[in-house]
One Martini backbone bead per residue (centre of mass of N, CA, C, O) as a GRO file, in nm:
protein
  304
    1UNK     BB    1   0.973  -0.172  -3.633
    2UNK     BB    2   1.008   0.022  -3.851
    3UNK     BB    3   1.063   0.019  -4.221
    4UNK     BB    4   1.377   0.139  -4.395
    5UNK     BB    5   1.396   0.312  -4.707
    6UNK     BB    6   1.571   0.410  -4.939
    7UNK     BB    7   1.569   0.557  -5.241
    8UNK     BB    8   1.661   0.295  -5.444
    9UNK     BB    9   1.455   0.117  -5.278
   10UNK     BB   10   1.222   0.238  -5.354
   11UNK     BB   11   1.247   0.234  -5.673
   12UNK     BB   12   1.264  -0.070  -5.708
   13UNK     BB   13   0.966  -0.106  -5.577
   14UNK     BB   14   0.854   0.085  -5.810
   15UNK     BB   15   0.917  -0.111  -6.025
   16UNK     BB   16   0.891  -0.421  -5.932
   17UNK     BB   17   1.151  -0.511  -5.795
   18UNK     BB   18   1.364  -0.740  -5.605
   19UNK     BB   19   1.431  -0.733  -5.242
   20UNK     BB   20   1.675  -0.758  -5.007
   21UNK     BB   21   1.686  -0.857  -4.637
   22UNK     BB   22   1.875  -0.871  -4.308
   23UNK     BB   23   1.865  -0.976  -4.017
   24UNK     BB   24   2.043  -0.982  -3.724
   25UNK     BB   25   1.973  -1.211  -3.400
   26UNK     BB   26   1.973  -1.265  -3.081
   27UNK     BB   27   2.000  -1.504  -2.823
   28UNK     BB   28   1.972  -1.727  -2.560
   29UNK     BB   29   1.940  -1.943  -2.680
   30UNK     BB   30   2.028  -2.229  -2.855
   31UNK     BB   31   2.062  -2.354  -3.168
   32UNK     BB   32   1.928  -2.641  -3.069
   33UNK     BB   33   1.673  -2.473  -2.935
   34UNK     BB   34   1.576  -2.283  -3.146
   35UNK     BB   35   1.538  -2.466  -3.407
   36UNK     BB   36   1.335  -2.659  -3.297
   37UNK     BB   37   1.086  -2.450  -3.366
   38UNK     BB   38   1.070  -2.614  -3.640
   39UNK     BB   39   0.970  -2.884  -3.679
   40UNK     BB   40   0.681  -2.784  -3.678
   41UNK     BB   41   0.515  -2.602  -3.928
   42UNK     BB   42   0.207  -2.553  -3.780
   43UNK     BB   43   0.284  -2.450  -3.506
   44UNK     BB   44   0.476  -2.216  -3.541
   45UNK     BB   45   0.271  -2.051  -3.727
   46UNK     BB   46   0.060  -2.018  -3.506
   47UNK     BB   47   0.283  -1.829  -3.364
   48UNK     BB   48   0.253  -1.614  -3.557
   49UNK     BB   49   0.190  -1.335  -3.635
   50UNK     BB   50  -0.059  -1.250  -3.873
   51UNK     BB   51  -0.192  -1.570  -3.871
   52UNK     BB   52  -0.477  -1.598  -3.888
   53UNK     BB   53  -0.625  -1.875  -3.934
   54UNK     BB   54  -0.396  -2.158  -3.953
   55UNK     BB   55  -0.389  -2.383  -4.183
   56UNK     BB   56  -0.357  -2.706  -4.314
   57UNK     BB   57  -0.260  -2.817  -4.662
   58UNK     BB   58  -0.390  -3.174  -4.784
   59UNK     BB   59  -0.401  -3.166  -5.101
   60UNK     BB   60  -0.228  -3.335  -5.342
   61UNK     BB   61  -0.032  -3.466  -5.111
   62UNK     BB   62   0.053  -3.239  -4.911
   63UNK     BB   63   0.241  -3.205  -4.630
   64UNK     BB   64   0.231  -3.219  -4.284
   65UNK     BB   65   0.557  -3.173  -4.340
   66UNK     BB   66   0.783  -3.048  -4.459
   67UNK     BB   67   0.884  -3.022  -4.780
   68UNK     BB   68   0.591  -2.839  -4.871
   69UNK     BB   69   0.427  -2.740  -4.672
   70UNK     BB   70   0.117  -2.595  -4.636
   71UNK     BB   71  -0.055  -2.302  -4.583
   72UNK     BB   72  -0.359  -2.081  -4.489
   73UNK     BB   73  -0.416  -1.730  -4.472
   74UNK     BB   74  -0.528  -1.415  -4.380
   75UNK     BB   75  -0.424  -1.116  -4.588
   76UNK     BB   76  -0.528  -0.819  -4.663
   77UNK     BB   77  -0.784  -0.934  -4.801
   78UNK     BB   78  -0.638  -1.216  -4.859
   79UNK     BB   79  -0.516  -1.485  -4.948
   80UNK     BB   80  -0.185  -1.654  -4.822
   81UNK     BB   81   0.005  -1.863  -4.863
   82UNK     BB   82   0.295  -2.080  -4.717
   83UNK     BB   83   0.596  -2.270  -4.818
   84UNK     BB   84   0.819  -2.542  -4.780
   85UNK     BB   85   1.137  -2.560  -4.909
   86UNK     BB   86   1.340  -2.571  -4.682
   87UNK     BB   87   1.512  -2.854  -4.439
   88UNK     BB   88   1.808  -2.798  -4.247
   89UNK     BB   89   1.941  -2.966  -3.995
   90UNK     BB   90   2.235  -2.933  -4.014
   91UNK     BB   91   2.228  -2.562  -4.115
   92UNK     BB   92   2.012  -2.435  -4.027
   93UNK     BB   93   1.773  -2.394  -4.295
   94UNK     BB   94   1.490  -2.200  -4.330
   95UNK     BB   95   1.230  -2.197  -4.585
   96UNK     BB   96   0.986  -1.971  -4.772
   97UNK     BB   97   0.707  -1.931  -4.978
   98UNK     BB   98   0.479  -1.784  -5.235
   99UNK     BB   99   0.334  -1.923  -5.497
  100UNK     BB  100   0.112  -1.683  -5.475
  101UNK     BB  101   0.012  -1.370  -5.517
  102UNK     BB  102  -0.082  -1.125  -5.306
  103UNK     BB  103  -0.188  -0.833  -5.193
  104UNK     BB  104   0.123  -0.719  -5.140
  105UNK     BB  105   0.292  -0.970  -5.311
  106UNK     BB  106   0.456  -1.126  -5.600
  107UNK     BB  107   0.743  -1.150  -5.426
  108UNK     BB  108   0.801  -1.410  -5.105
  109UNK     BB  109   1.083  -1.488  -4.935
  110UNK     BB  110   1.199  -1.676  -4.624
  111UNK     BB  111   1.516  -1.666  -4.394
  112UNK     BB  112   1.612  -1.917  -4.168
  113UNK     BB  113   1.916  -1.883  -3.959
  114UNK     BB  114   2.108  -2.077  -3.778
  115UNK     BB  115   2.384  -1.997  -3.513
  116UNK     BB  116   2.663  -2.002  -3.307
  117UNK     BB  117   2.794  -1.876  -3.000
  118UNK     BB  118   2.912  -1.782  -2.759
  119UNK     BB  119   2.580  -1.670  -2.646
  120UNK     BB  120   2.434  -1.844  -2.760
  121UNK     BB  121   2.251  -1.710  -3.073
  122UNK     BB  122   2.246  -1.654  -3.438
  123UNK     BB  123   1.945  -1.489  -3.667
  124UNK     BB  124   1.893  -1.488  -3.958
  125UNK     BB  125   1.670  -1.256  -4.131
  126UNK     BB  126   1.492  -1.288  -4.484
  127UNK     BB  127   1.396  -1.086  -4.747
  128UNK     BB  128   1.234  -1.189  -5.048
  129UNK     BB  129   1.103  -0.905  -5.241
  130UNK     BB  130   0.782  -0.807  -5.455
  131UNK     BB  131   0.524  -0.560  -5.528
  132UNK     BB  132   0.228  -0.512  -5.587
  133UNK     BB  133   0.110  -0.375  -5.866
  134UNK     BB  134   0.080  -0.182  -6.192
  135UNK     BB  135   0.186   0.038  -6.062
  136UNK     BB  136   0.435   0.261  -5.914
  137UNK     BB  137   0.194   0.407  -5.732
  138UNK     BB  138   0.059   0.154  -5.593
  139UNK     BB  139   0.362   0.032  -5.471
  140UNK     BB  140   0.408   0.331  -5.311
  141UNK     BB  141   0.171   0.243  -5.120
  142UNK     BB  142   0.257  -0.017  -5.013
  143UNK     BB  143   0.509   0.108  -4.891
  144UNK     BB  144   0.410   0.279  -4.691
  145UNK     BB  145   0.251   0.102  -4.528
  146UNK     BB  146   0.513  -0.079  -4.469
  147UNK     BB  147   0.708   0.140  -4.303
  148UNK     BB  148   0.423   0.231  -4.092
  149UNK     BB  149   0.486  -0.065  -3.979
  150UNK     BB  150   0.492  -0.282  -3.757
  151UNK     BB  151   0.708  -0.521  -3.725
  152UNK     BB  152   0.751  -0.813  -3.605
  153UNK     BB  153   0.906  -1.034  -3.332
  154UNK     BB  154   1.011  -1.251  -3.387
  155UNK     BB  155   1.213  -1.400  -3.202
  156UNK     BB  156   1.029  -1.323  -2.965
  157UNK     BB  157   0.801  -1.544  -3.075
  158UNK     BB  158   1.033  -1.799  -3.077
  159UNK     BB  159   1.102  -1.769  -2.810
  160UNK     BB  160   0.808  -1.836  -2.672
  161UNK     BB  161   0.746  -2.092  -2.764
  162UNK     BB  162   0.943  -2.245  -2.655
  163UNK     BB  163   0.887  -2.162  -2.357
  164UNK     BB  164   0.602  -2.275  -2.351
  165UNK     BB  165   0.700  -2.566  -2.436
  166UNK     BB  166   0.981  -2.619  -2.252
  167UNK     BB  167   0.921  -2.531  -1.979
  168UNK     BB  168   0.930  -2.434  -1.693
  169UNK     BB  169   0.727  -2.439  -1.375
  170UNK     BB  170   0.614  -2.220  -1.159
  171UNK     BB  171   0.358  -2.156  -0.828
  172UNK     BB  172   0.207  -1.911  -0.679
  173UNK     BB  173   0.019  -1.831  -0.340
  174UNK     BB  174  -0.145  -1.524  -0.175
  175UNK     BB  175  -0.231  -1.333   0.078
  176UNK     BB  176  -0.322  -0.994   0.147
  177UNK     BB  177  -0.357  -0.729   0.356
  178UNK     BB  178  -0.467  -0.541   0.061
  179UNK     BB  179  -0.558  -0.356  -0.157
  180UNK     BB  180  -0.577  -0.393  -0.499
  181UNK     BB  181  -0.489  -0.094  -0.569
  182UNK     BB  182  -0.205  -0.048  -0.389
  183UNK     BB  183  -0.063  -0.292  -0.522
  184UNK     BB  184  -0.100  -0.178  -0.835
  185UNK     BB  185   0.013   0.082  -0.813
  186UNK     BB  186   0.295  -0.057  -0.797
  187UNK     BB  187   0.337  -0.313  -1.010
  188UNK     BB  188   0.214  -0.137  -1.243
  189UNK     BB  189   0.435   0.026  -1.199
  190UNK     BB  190   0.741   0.017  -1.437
  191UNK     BB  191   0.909   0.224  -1.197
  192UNK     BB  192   0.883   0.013  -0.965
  193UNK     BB  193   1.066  -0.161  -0.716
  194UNK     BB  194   0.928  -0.144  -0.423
  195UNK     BB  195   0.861  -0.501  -0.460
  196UNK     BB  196   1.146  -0.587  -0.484
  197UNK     BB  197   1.357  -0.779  -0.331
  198UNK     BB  198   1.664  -0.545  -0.281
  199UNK     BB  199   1.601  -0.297  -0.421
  200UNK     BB  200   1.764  -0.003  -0.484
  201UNK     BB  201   1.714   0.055  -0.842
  202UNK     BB  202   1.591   0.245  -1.162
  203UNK     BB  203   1.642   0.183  -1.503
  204UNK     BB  204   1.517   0.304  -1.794
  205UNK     BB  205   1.472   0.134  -2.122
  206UNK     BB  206   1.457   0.085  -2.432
  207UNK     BB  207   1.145  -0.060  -2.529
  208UNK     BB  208   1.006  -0.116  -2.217
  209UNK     BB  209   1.254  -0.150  -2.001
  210UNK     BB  210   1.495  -0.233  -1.688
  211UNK     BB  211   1.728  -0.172  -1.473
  212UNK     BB  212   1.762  -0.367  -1.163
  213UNK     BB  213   1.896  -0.275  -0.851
  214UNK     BB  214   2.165  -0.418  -0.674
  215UNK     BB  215   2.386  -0.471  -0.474
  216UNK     BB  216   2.705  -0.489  -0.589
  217UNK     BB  217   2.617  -0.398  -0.896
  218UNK     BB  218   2.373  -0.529  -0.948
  219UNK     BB  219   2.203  -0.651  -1.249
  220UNK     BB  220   1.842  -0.683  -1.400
  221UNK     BB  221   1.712  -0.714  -1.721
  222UNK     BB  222   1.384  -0.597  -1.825
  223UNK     BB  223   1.085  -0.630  -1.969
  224UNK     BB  224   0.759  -0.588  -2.113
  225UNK     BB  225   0.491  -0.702  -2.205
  226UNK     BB  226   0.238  -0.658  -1.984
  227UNK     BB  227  -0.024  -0.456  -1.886
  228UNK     BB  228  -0.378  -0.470  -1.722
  229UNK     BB  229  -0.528  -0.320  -1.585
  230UNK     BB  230  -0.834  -0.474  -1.556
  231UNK     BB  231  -0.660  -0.733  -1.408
  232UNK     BB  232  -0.403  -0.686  -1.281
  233UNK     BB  233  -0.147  -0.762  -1.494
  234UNK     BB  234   0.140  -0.873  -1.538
  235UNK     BB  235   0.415  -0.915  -1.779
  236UNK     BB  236   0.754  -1.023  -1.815
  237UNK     BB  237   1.114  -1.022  -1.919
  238UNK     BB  238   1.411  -1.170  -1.906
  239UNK     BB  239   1.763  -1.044  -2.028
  240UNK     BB  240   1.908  -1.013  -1.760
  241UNK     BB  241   2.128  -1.230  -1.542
  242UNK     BB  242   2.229  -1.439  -1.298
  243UNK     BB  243   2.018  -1.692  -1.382
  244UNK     BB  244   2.019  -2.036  -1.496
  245UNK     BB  245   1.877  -1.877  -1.749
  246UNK     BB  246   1.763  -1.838  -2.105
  247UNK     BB  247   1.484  -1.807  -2.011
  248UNK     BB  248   1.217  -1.553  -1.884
  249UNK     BB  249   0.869  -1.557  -1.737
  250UNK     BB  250   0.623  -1.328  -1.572
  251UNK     BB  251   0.309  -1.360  -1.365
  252UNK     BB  252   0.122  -1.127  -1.233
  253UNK     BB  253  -0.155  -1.125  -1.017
  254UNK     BB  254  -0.453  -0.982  -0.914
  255UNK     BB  255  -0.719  -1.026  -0.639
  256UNK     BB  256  -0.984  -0.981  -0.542
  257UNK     BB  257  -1.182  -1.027  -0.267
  258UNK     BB  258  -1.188  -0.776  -0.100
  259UNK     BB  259  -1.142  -0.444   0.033
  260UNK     BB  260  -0.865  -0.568   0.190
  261UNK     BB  261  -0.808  -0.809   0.028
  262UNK     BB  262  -0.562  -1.005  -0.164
  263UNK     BB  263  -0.463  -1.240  -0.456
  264UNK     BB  264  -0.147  -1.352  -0.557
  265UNK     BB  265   0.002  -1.418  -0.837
  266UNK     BB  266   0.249  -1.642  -0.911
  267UNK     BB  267   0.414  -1.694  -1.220
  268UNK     BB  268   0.672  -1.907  -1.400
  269UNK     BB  269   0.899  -1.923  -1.674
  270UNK     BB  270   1.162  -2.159  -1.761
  271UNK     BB  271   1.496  -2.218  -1.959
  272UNK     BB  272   1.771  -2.391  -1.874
  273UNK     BB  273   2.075  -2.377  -1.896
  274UNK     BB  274   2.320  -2.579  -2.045
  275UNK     BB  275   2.408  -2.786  -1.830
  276UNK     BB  276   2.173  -2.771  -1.647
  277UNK     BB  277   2.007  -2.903  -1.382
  278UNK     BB  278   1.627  -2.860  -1.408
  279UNK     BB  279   1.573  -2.925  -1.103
  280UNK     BB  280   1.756  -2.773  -0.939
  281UNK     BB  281   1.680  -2.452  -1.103
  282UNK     BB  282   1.374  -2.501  -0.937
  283UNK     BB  283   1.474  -2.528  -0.661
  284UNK     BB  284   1.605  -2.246  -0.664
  285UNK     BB  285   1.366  -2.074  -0.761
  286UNK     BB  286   1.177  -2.138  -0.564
  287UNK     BB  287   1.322  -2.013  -0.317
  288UNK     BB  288   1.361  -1.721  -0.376
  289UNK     BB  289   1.031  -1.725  -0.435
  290UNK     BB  290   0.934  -1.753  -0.141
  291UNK     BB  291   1.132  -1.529   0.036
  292UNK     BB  292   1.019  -1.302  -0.148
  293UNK     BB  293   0.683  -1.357  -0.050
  294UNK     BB  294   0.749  -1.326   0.230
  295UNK     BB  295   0.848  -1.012   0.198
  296UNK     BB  296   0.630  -0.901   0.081
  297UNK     BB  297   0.416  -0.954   0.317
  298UNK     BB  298   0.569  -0.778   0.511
  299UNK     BB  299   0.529  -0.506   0.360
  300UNK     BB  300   0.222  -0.475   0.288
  301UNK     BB  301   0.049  -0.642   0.537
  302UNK     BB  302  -0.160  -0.455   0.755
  303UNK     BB  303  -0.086  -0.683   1.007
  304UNK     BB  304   0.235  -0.585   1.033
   0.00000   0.00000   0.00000
């Protein structure tokens, strides 16, 4: 989302001042499976947005994690520096700062709290920066900049990390006889759930989103991450329902055989509600969609 600054707001950054920000952001995961993704620094780095080529600099003794570790990675023309100045396991506390300004900020740290919720976790991530620039004019150039440009979704970024790296994996693989174009025109409109077994109606949400209907009125809340026309490629990801996990993200991949055959590879990823037993879980998500895909298959099949 854009951010948005007061008048007070804006004038504090064009004279040069310091301004901190704060957003509350909730998780579905575990203060200490959140947390968790704290551990390795430049693994990390490496997994959020904005920070293409992320090395870890070790000259000078500066430490290969923990406090004092260093990045440095190209940002809008200028290198970028990011040091650990905080690593507080007990009070789930990560700090980070740039040693020396960039072409953006004069002065700039960033910290990760992170705390227990009723469920799941809730995350401040907090923001204290001032503007480089030599004159008031230059930093208000460079606030419009920033005000006008989508700022990452932390969360969801750290989000799927820890999914990624400590995630559960079912694949499945059917092939149907049915050209892969007009399964493609059904899966790939966000707007469709008539290939999803159950579902009797979906309402979009906002920004992205969409709430599955099925019987009884049961409700899936799901995201879109993205679609691919030319891969033919959906990837989307749960984010309330009934199943006992508390990540999940799944991906539909259609592949054309020939004019007629299409093979559907679905793939999912996801992390175990805590105190759930994670093979039990597995195998009855396999059971799930074993079934989901044997009635995909008879609905679309053109031998059927």
């Amino acid at each position: 989302m854009p951010l948005f600054f007061s008048p007070v707001e804006v004038e504090y950054l064009a004279s040069g001042k310091r301004l901190s920000r704060t957003s509350i952001n909730p998780t579905s995961l575990s203060a200490k499976q959140f947390w968790s993704a704290f551990e390795d620094y430049l693994t990390l780095q490496q997994a959020l947005s904005g920070h293409p080529d992320t090395t870890l600099e070790t000259d000078n003794g500066k430490p290969t994690n923990g406090v004092g570790a260093t990045i440095r990675f190209e940002y809008k023309g200028s290198v970028t520096r990011e040091t650990l100045i905080v690593y507080d396991t007990e009070k789930y506390i990560w700090k980070i700062n740039i040693p020396e300004p960039n072409s953006v900020f004069s002065f700039y740290e960033a910290t990760a709290r992170v705390y227990e919720a009723e469920k799941g976790a809730e995350v401040t991530l907090t923001i204290d920066f001032a503007l480089q620039g030599k004159t008031p004019e230059e930093r208000t150039q460079i606030l419009q900049v920033m005000a006008n440009s989508a700022q990452p979704q932390r969360i969801d970024e750290i989000n799927n990390f820890v999914l990624q790296r400590d995630g559960l994996r079912c694949a499945f693989e059917l092939e149907v006889n049915c050209p892969a174009a007009k399964l493609w025109s059904v899966i790939g409109n966000w707007e469709d759930v008539s290939w999803v077994q159950y579902a009797t109606d979906v309402k979009m949400i906002p920004v992205g989103g969409r709430q599955v209907i099925f019987p009884n009125n049961n409700v899936v809340e799901e995201q879109l991450v993205y679609a691919d026309d030319a891969e033919r490629t959906l990837v989307y990801q749960v984010t309330q329902s009934g199943m006992p996990v508390s990540l999940y993200r799944g991906t539909v991949k259609l592949t054309e055989i020939n004019a007629t055959t299409t093979r559907v590879n679905y793939d999912n990823v996801f992390i175990p509600v805590e105190g759930k037993d994670p093979q039990q879980v597995k195998t009855e998500i396999e059971q799930i969609f074993n079934a989901r895909l044997a009635w995909f298959k008879s609905k679309f099949d053109n031998q059927n």
